[in-house]
KOLLO-389901 format. One record per residue (C-alpha): residue in three letters; residue number from 1; y, z, x. Coordinates in steps of 0.5 Angstrom, whole numbers. Each point is the difference from the previous one (the first is absolute). Last residue first. Layout:
BEGIN
+--------+-----+-------+-------+-------+
! residu ! num !    py !    pz !    px !
+--------+-----+-------+-------+-------+
!    ALA ! NUM !     Y !     Z !     X !
...
+--------+-----+-------+-------+-------+
REM end
This chain:
BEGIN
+--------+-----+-------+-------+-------+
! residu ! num !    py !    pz !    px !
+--------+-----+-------+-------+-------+
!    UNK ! 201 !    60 !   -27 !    16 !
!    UNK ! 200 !    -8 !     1 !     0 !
!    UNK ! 199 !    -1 !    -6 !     5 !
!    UNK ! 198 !     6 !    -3 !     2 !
!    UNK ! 197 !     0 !     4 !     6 !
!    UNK ! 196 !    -7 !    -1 !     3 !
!    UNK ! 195 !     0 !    -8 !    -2 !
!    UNK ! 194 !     7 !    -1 !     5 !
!    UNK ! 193 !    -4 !     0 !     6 !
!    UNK ! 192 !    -4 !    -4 !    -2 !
!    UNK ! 191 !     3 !    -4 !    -3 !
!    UNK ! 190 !     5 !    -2 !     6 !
!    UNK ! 189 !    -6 !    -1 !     4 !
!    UNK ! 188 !    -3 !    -5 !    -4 !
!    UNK ! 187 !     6 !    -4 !    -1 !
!    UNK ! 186 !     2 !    -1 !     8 !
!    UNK ! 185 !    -8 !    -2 !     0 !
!    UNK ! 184 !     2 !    -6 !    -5 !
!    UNK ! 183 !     6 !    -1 !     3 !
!    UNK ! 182 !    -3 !     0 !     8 !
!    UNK ! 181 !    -6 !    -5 !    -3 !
!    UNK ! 180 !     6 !    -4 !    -3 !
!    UNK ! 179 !     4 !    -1 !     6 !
!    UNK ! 178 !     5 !     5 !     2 !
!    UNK ! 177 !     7 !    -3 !     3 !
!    UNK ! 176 !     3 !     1 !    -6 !
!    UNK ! 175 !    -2 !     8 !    -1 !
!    UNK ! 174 !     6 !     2 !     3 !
!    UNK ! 173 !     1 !     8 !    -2 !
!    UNK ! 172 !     4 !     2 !    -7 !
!    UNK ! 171 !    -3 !     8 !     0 !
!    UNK ! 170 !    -2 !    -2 !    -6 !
!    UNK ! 169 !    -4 !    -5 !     0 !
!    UNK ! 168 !    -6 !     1 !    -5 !
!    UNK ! 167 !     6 !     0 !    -4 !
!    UNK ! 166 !    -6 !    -2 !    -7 !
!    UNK ! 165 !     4 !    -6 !    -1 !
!    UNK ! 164 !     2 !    -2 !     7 !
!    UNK ! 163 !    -7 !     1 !     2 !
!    UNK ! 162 !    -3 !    -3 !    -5 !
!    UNK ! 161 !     5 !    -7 !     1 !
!    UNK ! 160 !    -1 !     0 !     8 !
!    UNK ! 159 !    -7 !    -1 !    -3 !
!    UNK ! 158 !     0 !    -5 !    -4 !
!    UNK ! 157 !     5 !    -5 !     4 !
!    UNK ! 156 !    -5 !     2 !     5 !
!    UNK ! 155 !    -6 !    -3 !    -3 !
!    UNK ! 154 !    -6 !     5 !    -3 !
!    UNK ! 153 !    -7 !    -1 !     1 !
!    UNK ! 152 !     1 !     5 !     6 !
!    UNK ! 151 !     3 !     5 !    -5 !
!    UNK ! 150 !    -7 !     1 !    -5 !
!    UNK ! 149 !    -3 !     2 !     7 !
!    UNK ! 148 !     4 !     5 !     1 !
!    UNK ! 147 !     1 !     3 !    -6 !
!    UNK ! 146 !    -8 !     1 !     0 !
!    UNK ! 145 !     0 !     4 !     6 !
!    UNK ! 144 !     4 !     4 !    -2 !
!    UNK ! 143 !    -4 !     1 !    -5 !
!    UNK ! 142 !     2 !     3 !    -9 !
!    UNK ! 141 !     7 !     4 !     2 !
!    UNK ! 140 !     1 !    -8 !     4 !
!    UNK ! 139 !    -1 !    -4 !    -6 !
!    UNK ! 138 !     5 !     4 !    -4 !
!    UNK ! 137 !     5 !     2 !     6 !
!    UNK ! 136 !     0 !    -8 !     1 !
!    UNK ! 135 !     1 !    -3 !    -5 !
!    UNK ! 134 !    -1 !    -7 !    -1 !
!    UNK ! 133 !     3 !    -6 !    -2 !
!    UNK ! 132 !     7 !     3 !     0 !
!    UNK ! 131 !     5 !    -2 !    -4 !
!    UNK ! 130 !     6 !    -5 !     2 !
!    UNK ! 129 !     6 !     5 !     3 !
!    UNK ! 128 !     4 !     6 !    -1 !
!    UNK ! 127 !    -3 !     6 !     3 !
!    UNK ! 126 !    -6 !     4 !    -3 !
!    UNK ! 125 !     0 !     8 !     1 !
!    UNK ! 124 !    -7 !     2 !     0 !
!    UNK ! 123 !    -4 !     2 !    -6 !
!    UNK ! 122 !    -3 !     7 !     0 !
!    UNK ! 121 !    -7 !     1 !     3 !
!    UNK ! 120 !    -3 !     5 !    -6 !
!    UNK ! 119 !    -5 !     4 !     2 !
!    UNK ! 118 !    -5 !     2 !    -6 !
!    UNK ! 117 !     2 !     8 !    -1 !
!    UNK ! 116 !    -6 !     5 !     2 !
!    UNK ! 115 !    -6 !     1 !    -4 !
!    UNK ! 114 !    -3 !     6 !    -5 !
!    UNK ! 113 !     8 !     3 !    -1 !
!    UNK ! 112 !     2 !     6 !    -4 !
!    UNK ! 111 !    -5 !     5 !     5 !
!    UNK ! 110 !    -2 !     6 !     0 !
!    UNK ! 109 !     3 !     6 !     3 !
!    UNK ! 108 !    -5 !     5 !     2 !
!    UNK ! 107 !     0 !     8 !    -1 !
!    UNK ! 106 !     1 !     3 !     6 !
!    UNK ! 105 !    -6 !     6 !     0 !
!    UNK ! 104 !     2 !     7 !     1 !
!    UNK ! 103 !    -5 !     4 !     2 !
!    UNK ! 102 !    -1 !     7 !    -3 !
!    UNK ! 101 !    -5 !     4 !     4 !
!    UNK ! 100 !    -6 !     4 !    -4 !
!    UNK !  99 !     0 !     8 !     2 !
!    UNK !  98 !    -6 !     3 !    -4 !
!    UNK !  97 !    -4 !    -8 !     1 !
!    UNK !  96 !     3 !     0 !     7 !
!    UNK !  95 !    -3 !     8 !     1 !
!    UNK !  94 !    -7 !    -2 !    -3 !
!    UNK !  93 !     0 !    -6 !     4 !
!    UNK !  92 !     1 !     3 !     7 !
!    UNK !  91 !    -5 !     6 !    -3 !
!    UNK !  90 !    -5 !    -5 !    -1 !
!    UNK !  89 !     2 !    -3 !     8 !
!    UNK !  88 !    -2 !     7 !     2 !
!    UNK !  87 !    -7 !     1 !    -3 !
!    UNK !  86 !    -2 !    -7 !     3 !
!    UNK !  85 !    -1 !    -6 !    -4 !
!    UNK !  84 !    -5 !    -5 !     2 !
!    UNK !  83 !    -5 !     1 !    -6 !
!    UNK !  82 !     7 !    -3 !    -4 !
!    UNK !  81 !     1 !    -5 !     5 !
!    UNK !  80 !    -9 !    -2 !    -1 !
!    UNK !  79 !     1 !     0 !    -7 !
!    UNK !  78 !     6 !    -5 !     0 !
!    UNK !  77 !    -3 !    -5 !     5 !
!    UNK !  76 !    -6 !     1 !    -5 !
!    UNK !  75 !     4 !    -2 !    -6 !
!    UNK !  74 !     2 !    -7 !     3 !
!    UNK !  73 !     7 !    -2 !     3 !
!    UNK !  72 !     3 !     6 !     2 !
!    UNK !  71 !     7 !     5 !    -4 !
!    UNK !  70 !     2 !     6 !     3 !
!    UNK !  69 !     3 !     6 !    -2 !
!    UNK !  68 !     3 !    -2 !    -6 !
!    UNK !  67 !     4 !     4 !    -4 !
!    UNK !  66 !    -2 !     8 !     0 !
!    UNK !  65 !    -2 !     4 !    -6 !
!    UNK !  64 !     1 !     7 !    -1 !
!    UNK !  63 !    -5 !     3 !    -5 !
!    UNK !  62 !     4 !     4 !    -5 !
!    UNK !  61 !    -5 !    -2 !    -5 !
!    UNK !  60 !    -6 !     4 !     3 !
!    UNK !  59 !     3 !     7 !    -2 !
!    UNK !  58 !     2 !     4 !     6 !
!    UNK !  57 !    -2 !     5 !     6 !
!    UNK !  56 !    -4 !    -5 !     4 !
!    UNK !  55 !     6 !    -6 !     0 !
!    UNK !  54 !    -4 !    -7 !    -1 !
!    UNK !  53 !     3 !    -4 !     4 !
!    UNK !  52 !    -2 !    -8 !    -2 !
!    UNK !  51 !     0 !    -5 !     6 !
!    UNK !  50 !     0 !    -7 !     0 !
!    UNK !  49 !    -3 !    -6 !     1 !
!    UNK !  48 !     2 !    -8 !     0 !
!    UNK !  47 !    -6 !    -6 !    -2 !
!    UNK !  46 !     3 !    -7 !     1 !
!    UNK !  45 !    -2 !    -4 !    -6 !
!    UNK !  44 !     7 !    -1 !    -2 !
!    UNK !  43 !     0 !     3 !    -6 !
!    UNK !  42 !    -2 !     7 !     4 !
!    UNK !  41 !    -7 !     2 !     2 !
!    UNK !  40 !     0 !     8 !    -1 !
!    UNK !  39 !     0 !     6 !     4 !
!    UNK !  38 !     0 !     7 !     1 !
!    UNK !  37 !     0 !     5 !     5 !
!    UNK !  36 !    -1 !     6 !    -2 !
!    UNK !  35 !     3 !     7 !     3 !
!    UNK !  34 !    -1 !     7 !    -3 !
!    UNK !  33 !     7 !     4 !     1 !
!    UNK !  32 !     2 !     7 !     4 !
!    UNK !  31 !     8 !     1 !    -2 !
!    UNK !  30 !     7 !    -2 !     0 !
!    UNK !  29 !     1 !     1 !     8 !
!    UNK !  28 !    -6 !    -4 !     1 !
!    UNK !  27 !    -7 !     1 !     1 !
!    UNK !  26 !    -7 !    -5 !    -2 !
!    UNK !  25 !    -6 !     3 !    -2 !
!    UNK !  24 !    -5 !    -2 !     3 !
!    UNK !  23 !    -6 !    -3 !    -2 !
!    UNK !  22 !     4 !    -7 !    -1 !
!    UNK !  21 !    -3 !    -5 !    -5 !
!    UNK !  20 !    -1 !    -6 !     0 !
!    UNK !  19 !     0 !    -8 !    -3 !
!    UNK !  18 !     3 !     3 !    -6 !
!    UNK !  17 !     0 !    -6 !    -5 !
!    UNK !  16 !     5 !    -4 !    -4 !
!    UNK !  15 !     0 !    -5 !    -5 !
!    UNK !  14 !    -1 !    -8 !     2 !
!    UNK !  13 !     7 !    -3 !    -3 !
!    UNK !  12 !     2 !    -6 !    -2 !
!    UNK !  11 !     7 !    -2 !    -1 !
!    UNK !  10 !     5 !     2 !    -6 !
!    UNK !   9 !     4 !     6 !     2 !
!    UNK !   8 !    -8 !     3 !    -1 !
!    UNK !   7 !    -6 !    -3 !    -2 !
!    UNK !   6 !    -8 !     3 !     1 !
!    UNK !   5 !    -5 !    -3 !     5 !
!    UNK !   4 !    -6 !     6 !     0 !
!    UNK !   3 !    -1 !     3 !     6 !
!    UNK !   2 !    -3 !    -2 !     6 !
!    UNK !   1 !    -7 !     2 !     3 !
+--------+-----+-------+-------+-------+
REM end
């Protein structure tokens, strides 16, 4: 039966119980011990046991108490690991709870930031000339597609003004012969593949 619940570290604790007791005597270079094991539900409800050495020629306050030798989900599966353990394997927990390692844990940075930055699409390079009806870096960050179908409303004087204004052409090819389909077309391309650059400068 479980213990009574007690505070400890600022959570809940049930008390512990020996859950065995070994017979034999367990040896090691330092001596001839008593074992218990003991365990305990924890704050998290899973119950974690443990052993306590008891040396045979000492006073009971200079038990030997191991860290958690195994933790389990019910008390039962907790008493059924501890009837379980074999001689051999308490000597092993004796010898790691004399000899305890040291292990170096890499403390954790944390984070100054909760998100990453916004992107930022900077403003492209304008030529001399009437405004723009549209821009479209702006329309075609949001959708291609979108940026597409608002040049095919567009006349042609319109759209060779977008692509003077935003240097669409910049490798100055012969896009007189173009229709305005091919203009349109000729516009999206060359904001796609400017879109990556532009994004983050």
């Amino acid at each position: 039966m479980a213990g009574w619940l007690h505070i400890l570290a600022g959570g809940y604790y049930e008390m512990a119980e020996v859950l065995r007791s070994f017979p034999e005597s367990i040896r090691h270079s330092s001596g001839a011990y008593k074992a218990r094991v003991v365990g305990r539900r924890a704050a998290d409800g899973m119950w974690e046991g443990w052993f306590e050495f008891i040396p045979m020629e000492a006073r009971e306050d200079q038990v030997v108490v191991s860290s958690t030798e195994s933790r389990q989900p019910a008390r039962e599966h907790l008493e059924y690991w501890a009837q379980g353990l074999s001689v051999v394997y308490a000597e092993g927990a004796l010898d790691r709870a004399l000899h305890p390692v040291a292990v170096h844990v890499r403390t954790a940075e944390k984070p100054i930031s909760d998100a990453p930055a916004s992107p930022i699409i900077t403003a492209p390079r304008r030529a001399a000339g009437p405004e723009p009806v549209l821009d479209p870096f702006e329309i075609g960050a949001r959708s291609l597609d979108l940026l597409a179908q608002e040049l095919g409303a567009l006349n042609r004087a319109r759209l060779l003004n977008i692509i003077a204004a935003f240097d669409l052409n910049a490798a100055d090819k012969d896009i007189a012969w173009m229709s305005d389909h091919q203009l349109a077309t000729f516009i999206v391309v060359g904001v796609e593949a400017q879109l990556p650059r532009r994004v983050g400068r």
